[in-house]
C-alpha positions as CSV (number, residue, x, y, z in Angstrom):
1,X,80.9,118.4,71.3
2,X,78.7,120.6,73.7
3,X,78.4,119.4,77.6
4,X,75.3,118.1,77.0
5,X,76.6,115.4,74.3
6,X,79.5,115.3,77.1
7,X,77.4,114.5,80.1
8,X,75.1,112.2,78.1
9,X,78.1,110.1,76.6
10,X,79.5,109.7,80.2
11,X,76.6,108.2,81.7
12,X,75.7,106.0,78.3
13,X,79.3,104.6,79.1
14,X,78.9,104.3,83.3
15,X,75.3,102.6,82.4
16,X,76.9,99.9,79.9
17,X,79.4,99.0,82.0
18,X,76.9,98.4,84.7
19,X,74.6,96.5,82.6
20,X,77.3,94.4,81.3
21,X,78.2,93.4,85.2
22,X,74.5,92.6,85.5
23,X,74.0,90.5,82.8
24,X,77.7,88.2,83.9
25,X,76.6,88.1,87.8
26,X,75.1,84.4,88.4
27,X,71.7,84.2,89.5
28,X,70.9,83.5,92.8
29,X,67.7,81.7,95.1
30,X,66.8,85.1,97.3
31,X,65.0,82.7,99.4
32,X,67.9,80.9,101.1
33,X,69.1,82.2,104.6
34,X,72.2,80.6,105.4
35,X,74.3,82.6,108.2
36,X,77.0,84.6,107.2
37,X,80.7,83.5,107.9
38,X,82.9,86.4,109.1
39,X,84.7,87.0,106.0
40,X,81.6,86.9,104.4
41,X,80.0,89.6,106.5
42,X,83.2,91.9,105.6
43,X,82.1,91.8,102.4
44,X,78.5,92.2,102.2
45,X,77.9,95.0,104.7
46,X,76.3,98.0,103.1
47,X,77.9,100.6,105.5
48,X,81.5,99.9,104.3
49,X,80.7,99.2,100.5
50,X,82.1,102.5,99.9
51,X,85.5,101.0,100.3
52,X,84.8,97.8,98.7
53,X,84.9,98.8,94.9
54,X,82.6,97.5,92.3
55,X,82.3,94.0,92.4
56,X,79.0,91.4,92.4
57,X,79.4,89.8,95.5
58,X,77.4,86.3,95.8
59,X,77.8,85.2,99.3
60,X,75.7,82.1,101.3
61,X,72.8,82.1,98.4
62,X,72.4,86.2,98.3
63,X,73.7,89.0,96.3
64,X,74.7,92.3,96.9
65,X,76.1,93.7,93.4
66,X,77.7,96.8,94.6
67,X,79.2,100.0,91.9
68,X,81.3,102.0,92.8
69,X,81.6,105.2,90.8
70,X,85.1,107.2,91.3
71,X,84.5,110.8,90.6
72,X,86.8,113.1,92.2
73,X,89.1,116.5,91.1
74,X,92.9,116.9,91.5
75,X,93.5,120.5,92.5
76,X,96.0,122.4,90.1
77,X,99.5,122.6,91.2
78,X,103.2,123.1,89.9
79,X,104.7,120.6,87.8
80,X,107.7,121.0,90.3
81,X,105.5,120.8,93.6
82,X,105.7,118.0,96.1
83,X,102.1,118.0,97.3
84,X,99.1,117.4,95.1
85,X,95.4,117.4,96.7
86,X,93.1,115.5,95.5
87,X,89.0,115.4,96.3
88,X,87.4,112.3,96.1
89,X,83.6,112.5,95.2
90,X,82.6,108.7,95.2
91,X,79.0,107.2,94.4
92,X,78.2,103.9,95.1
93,X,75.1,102.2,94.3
94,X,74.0,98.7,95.6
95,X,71.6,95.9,94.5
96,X,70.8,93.1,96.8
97,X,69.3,90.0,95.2
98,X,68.4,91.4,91.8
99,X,67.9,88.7,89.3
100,X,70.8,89.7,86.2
101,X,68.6,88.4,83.8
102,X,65.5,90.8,84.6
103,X,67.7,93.3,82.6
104,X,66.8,91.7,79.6
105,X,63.0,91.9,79.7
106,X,63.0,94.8,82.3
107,X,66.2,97.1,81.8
108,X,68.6,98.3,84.6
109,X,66.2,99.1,88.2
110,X,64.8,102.1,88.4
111,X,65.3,102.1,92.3
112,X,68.6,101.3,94.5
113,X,68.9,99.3,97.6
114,X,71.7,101.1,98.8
115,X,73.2,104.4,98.4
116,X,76.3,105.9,99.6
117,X,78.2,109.4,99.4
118,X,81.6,109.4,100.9
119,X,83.7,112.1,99.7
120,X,87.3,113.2,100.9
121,X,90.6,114.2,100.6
122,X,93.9,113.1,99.5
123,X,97.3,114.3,100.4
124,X,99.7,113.4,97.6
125,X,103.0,113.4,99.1
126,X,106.3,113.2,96.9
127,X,108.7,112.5,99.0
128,X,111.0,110.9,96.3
129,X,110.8,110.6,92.4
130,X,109.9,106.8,93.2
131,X,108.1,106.9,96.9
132,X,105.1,108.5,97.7
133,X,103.1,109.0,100.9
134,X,99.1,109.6,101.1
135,X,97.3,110.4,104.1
136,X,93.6,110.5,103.6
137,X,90.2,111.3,105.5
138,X,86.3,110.6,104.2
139,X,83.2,111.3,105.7
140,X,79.6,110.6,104.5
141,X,76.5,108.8,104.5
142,X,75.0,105.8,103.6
143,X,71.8,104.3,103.1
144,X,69.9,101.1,102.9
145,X,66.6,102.2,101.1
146,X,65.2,98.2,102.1
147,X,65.2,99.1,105.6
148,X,65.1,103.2,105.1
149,X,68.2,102.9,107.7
150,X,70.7,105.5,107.0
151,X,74.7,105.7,108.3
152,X,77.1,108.0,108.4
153,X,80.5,106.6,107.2
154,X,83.6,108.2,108.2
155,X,87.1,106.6,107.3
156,X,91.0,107.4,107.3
157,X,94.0,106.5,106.4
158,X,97.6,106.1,105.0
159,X,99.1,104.9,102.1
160,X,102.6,104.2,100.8
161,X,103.4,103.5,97.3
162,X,106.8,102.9,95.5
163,X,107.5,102.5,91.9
164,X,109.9,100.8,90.0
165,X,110.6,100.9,86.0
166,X,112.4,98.6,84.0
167,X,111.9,99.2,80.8
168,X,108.2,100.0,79.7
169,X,107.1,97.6,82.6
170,X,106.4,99.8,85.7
171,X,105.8,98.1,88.9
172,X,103.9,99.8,92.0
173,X,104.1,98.6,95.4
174,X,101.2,99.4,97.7
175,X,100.8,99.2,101.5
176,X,97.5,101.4,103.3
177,X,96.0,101.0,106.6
178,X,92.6,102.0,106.5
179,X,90.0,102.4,109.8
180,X,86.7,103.0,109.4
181,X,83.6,103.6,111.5
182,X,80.3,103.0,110.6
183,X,77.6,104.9,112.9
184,X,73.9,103.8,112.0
185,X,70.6,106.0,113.4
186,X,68.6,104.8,116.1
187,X,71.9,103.9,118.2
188,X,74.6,101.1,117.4
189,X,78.2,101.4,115.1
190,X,80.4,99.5,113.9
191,X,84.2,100.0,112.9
192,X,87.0,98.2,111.3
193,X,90.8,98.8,111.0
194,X,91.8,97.3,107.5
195,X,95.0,96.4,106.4
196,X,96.5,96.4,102.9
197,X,99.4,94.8,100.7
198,X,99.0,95.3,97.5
199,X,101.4,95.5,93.7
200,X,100.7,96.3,90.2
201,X,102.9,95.7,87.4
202,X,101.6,97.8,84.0
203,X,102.6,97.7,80.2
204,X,101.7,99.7,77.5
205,X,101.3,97.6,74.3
206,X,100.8,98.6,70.5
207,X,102.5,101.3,68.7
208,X,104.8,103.2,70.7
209,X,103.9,106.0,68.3
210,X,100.7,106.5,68.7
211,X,98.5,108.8,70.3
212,X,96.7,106.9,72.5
213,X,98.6,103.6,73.4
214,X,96.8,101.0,75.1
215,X,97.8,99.3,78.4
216,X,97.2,96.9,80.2
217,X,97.8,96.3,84.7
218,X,97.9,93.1,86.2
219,X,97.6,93.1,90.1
220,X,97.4,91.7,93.5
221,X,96.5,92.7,96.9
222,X,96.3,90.8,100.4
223,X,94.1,92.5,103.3
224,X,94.1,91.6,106.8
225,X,91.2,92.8,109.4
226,X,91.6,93.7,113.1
227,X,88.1,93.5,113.5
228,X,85.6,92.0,111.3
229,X,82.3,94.1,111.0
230,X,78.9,92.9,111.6
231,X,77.0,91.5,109.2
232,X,73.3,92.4,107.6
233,X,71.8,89.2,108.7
234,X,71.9,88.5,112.7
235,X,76.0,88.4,112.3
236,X,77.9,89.5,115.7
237,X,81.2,91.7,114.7
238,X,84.3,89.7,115.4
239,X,88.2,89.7,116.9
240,X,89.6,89.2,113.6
241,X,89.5,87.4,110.1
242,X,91.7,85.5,108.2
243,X,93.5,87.2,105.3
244,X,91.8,87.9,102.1
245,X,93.4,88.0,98.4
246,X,92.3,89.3,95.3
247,X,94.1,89.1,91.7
248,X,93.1,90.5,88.7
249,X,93.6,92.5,85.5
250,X,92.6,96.3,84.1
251,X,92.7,98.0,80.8
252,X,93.0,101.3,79.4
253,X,95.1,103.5,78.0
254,X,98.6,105.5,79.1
255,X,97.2,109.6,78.9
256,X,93.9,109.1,80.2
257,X,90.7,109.7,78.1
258,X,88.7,112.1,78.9
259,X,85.4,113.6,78.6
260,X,85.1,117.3,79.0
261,X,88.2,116.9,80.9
262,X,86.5,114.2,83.4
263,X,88.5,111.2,82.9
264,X,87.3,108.0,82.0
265,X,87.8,105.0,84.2
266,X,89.9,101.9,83.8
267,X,87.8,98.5,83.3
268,X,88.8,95.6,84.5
269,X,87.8,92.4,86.6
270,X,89.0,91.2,89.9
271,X,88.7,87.8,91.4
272,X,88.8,87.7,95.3
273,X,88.8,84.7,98.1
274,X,89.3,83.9,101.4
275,X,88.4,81.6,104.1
276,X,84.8,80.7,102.5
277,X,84.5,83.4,100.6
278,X,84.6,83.4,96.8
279,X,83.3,86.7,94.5
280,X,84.4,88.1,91.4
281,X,84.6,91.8,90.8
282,X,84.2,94.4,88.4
283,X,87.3,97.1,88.3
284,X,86.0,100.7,87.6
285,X,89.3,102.9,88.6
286,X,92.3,101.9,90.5
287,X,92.0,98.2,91.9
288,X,93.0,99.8,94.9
């Protein structure tokens, strides 16, 4: 297959999983202007979508359906070597208020409401066979095309993860801590320490002989905020917020599949709530 069939089958796949998103969202009345609760506005704020996933998030009346596409490159290193680096390169698009069902008569937009480029790096540490360490660091931009704002996004970080197998179920156990600050032109920021408990537990099903076996992850994650960040409407940023919880499920397969060596993401969907807040999200990647 030559890269152009490559590169075209990769975004024919990106673009159907997007327009399958749009057409489950619920529709929405764009009119209604009911103020954001705090939990809400740590959703819904387009400066820290980056770190939010994919997800169509319907809070008071309004919609922000937010994709988040997770390029990135793992450097080559020795099988035997305890540090891997890896370079994040994510895109992530926004739509606020867009009726799902316009697809149908109109196709996907042709323009974005938001746009964000926050790339980075990841220290994959092996400290033991079972227990890795991740310290990480992002820095970008980000831009709300309604208001032709633009901020730059910077964010780091550190994660621990420990595994544990038993059998062919492997379990993963996931705690980060996460700050990010959000610095908008024209004066004013905003910032947010975020933090994470999260586990997975993953099962390959099918024939244990075949070349590409199936799998499926089931997970769960709890974040807590030290500050919650401002909202897009006239919300104030906060001392805190109540916890937030999100289960859900992924697909896809145990060696990865690729397309001219880019690896495809794993689908899922993700169903997240909190003090009133209630949003279902799409899974493109890791849940977390």
């Amino acid at each position: 297959m030559t890269l152009r069939a490559h590169l075209w089958l990769l975004v024919s796949v990106t673009r159907h999983a997007i327009l399958c998103a749009l057409l489950l969202a619920p529709g929405v009345d764009a009119q209604t202007t009911e103020p954001l609760t705090s939990s809400e506005q740590s959703v819904i704020n387009f400066g820290f979508a980056t770190q939010l996933g994919s997800g169509i998030y319907t809070v008071s009346g309004r919609t922000l359906q937010v994709y988040r596409l997770p390029f990135g490159y793992t450097f080559p290193a020795a099988d035997e070597s305890r540090l891997r680096v890896h370079l994040t390169l994510p895109v992530t698009i926004g739509l606020l208020d867009f009726k799902p069902l316009d697809v149908v008569d109109n196709g996907l937009p042709e323009n974005l409401d938001t746009l964000s480029f926050v790339p980075g790096l990841e220290f994959h540490v092996r400290v033991r066979d079972d227990w890795q360490l991740a310290p990480f660091v992002e820095a970008g931009v980000a831009r709300d095309r309604t208001s032709q704002l633009d901020q730059r996004v910077y964010a780091f970080g550190l994660r621990n993860s420990n595994t544990l197998v038993r059998g062919e179920m492997a379990w993963e156990f996931n705690e980060e801590i996460l700050r990010i600050i959000v610095d908008q032109d024209g004066g004013g920021s905003d910032d947010c320490t975020r933090l994470r408990l999260g586990a997975t537990g993953r099962r390959p099903f099918g024939n244990a002989m075949a070349a590409r076996r199936t799998d499926v992850l089931f997970y769960g994650m709890v974040d807590a905020y030290t500050d919650t960040p401002a909202g897009p409407a006239n919300g104030e940023s906060g001392a805190g917020s109540d916890a937030q919880i999100e289960i859900g499920v992924t697909f896809g397969t145990v060696e990865p599949l690729r397309i001219w060596r880019i690896p495809l993401p794993r689908v899922g969907l993700g169903y997240r709530f909190g003090e009133e807040l209630s949003v279902f999200r799409l899974v493109l990647g890791a849940p977390f």
